[in-house]
N, C-alpha and C positions, 0 to 999 in steps of 0.2 A: 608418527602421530596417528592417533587414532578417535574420531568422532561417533559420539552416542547425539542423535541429530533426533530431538524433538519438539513436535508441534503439533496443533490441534486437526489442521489436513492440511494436501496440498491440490486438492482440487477446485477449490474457489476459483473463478475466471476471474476475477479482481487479486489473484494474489499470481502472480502468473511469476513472478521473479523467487519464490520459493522453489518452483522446477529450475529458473536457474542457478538458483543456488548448491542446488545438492548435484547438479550439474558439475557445477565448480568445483565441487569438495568431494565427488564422486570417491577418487582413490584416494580418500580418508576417512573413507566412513565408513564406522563398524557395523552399523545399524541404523536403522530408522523408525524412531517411535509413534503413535499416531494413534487417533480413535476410528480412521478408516485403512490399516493399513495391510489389508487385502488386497488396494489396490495399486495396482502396476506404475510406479516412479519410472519405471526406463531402465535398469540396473540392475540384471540378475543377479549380479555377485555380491551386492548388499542385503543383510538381512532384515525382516520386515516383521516387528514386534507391536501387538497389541500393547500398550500402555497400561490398562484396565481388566479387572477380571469382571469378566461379563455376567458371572452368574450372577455377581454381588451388587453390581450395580445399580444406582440407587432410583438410575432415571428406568431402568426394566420393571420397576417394583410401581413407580410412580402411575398413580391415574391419570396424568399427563403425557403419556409415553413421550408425544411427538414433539410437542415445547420443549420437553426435560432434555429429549437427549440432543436438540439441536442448540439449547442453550447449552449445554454441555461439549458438543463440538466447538462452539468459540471459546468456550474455555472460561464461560459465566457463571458466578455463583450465585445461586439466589435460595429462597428458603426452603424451594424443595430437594436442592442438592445440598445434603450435610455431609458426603460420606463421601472420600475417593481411594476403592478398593485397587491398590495396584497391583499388575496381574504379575506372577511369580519370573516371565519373562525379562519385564523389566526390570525387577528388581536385581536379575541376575544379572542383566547388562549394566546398570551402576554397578554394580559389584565385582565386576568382571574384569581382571590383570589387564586385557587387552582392549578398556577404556581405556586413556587417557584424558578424554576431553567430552565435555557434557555442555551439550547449546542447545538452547531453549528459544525457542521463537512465541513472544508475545508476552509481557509482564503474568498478566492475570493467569495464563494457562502455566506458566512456568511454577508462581507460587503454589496452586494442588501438590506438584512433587516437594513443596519445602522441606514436611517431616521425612522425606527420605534421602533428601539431599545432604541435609546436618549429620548424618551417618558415612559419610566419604568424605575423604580430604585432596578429591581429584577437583580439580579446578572447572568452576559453572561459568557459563556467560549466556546473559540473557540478550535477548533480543530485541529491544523495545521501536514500539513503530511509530503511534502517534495515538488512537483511541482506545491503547493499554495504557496511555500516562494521562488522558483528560481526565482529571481528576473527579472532575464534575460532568461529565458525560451523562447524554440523556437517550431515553429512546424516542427516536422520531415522534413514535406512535404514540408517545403518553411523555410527555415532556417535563411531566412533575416527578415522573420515577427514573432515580437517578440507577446508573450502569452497573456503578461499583459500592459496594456497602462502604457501611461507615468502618471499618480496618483496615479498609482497602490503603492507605495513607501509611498509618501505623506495621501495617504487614510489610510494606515494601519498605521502608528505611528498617525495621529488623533484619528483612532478605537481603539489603544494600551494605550486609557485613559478613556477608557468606558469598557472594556473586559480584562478577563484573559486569556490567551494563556497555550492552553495545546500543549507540543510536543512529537513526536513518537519519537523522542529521542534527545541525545545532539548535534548533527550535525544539527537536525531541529534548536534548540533554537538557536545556533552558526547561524544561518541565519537571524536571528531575531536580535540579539544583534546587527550583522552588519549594521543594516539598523537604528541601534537608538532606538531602543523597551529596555525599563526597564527592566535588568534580575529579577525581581522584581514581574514582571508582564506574569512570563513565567515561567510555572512545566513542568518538562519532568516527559512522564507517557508513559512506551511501551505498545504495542498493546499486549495480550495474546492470548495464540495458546495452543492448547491441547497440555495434557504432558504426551505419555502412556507408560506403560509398556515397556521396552528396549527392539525392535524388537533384535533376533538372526540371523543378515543378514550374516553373517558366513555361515549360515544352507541354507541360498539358493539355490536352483539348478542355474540357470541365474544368471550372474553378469550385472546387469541393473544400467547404470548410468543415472539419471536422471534430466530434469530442468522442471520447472515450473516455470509461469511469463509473464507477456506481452513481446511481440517479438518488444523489444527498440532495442534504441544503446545504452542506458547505464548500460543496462543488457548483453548486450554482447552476444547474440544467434548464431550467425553468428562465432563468433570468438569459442565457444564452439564447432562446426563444425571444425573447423579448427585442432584444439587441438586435438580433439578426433583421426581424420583422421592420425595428425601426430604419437600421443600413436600407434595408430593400428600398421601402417608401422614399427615401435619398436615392437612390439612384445602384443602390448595391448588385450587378450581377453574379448569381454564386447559391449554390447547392449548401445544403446542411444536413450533413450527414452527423447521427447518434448513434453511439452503441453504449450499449450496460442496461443493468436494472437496478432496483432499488426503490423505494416508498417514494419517488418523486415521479414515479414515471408516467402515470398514468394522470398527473398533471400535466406533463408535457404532450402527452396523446391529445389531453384538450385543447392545451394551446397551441396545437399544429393545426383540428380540427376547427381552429377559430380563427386560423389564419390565412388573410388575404393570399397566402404565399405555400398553405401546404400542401401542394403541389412539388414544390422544390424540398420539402423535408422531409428528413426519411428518420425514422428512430427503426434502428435492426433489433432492440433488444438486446440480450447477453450474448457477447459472442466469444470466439476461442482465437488464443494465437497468432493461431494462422489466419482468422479474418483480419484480426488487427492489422497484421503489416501487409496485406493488401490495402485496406484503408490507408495505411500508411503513405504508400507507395502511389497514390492516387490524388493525396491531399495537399491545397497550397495553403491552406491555414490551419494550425490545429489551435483550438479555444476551451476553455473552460471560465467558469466567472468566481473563483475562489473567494469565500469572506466567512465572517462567523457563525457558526448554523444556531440561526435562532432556539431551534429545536433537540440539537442534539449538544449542544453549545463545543462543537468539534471545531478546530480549524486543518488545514492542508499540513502533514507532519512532512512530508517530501514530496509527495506526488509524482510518483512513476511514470505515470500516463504523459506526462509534459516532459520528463526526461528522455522518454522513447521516442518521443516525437521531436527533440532537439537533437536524436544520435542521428535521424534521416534526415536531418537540414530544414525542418518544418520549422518555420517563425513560428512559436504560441503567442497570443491574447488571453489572458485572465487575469482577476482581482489580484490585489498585493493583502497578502493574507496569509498567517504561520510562513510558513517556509519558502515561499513562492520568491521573496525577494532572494534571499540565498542562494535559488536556483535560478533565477532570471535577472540579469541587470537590464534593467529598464532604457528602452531605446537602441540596445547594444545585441542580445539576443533575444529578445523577446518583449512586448509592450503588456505591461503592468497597469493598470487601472482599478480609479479608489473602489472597493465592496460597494455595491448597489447602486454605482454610476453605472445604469442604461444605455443612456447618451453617447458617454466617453467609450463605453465598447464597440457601438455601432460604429460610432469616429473613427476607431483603430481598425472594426474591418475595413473600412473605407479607404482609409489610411494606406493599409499593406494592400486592399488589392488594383489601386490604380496608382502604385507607386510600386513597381517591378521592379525597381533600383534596389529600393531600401527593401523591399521582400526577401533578394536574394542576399544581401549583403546581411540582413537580419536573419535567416536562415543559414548562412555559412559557419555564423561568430557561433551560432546553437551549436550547429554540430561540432562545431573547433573545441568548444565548451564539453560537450559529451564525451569527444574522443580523449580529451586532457585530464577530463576528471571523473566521471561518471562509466568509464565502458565498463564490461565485464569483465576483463581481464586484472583491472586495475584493483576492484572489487574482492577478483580472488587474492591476489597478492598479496590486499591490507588484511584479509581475514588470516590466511596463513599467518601473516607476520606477530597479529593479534594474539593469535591462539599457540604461536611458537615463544614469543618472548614470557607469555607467561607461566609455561608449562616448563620451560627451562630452568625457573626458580625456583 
């Protein structure tokens, strides 16, 4: 078997499970397509193909340069992108005996290659995440202007009879069936995340609660602020630790700067990897406050960040919202609370941290939870099995 492995980049720090994916499928891949792909995956032995022919390109031409071609790395279509020249490389890797197999990560960026997908009869699978199927996604910054044109709908059940749809979970596919897509034509396969050793976050000196995550509304960064600030005034002892960026952030800058308690919060900003499972590895609670983003009208399509954090034995707190219940049974690995109850999140920091009983017992079931269903390895498996059963027909 052999993988033509495309996607819009893989250097986003919010997309950190794309390196492990090609990690995983390493000695299956023939290739790997990309609008940045100069740069260094980790894998000398795979080859590394511009997608696009650059002279032609439509965001080089544009008086926009820098919007055009960034809305073009996510793989956005808007009205000054009409044209997507693909460059002769990749067309030669579709075309090439030694595909076998075409995986596309992200609805919208996969449909660009459609008119040259319908020219092969090698078997596509897309990769759909969560705000490539919000139908009605908006942008933070102008909430009246929606993500995805109006074919956007219409294009993907035409694509949804040439391609199979892989989803990061059942909330993904449930978006997909909504719109008319074959559950037929749609595997739910979750993202895997390292599963180690059960940290002893009992033994910690610092009680650090922590998030990790783009700074959305439908993550809830802000309201995590909130929550915490009310715990403290209750009696809460315990660090708030932030990492990520996003259009939310520099809200939370205020509400740290406005808090009786920003002294104990820390927002790091974007960090790598490697900062993460330091944090990790430091932290007795990890939080988020997941609910409907007013603005982008997105919800949590899996949420990685809460998955990583259940493979180290970390209890999470966050809203019940898209996928959250999927990924958390309430009380058992992690404490669920209704979208925009304040209150009820403070309660549950309070909750887990002067109740070390139910902390560790709620952090065991997480990681029991991760290792049984979510690890890497598991991850690889289902994808192989994916991409072999239907390559054999």
């Amino acid at each position: 078997m052999s993988i033509l492995f495309l996607m819009p980049s893989c250097n986003n720090p919010s997309e950190l499970w794309m390196q492990r994916m090609i990690d995983e499928l390493a000695d299956n891949i023939y290739a790997i397509g990309s609008w940045d792909c100069e740069d260094n995956y980790g894998h000398d032995k795979i080859k590394y193909i511009n997608v696009e022919d650059h002279d032609k390109s439509i965001y080089k031409k544009s008086t926009n340069k820098i919007l055009s071609k960034l809305l073009y790395k996510l793989g956005v279509k808007n009205k000054m992108i009409k044209r997507f020249d693909y460059s002769k490389q990749i067309i030669n890797a579709i075309n090439d005996d030694s595909v076998s197999i075409i995986f596309i990560h992200f609805l919208n960026y996969a449909l660009l290659f459609e008119n040259i997908l319908y020219t092969t009869n090698k078997p596509v699978f897309v990769h759909c995440h969560g705000w490539d199927v919000t139908w009605d996604m908006r942008y933070y910054d102008n909430p009246n202007k929606k993500m995805h044109d109006n074919r956007y709908i219409s294009d993907t059940l035409e694509f949804s009879k040439r391609v199979t749809f892989i989803a990061n979970s059942n909330t993904t596919k449930q978006k997909l069936v909504d719109i008319g897509v074959d559950e037929n034509k749609i595997i739910v396969k979750y993202l895997g995340v390292p599963v180690h050793e059960c940290y002893k976050h009992n033994d910690i000196n610092e009680f650090n609660i922590i998030y990790i995550g783009r700074f959305i509304d439908f993550k809830g960064p802000d309201i995590v602020i909130k929550a915490y600030n009310i715990a403290m005034d209750q009696g809460l002892n315990a660090n708030l630790i932030m990492a990520g960026d996003g259009p939310l952030y520099k809200e939370c800058l205020r509400l740290k700067s406005e808090s009786k308690f920003k002294d104990r919060i820390t927002l790091l900003g974007a960090i790598d990897g490697k900062k993460g499972e330091e944090l990790r590895s430091e932290a007795s609670i990890f939080t988020a406050h997941n609910c409907y983003g007013k603005n982008t009208h997105q919800e949590e399509a899996y949420g990685v960040s809460l998955v990583e954090a259940m493979g180290c034995g970390i209890p999470v707190i966050t809203g019940k919202s898209g996928s959250t219940s999927e990924i958390i049974d309430n009380g058992i690995n992690g404490i669920l609370v209704e979208p925009g109850d304040v209150i009820g999140h403070a309660n549950a920091f309070l909750k887990l941290r002067y109740n070390s009983e139910l902390r560790t017992s709620i952090g065991y079931n997480a990681w029991l939870k991760a290792k049984n269903k979510y690890s890497i390895e598991q991850e690889k498996n289902k994808l192989m099995n994916i991409f072999y059963k239907v390559n054999i027909k």
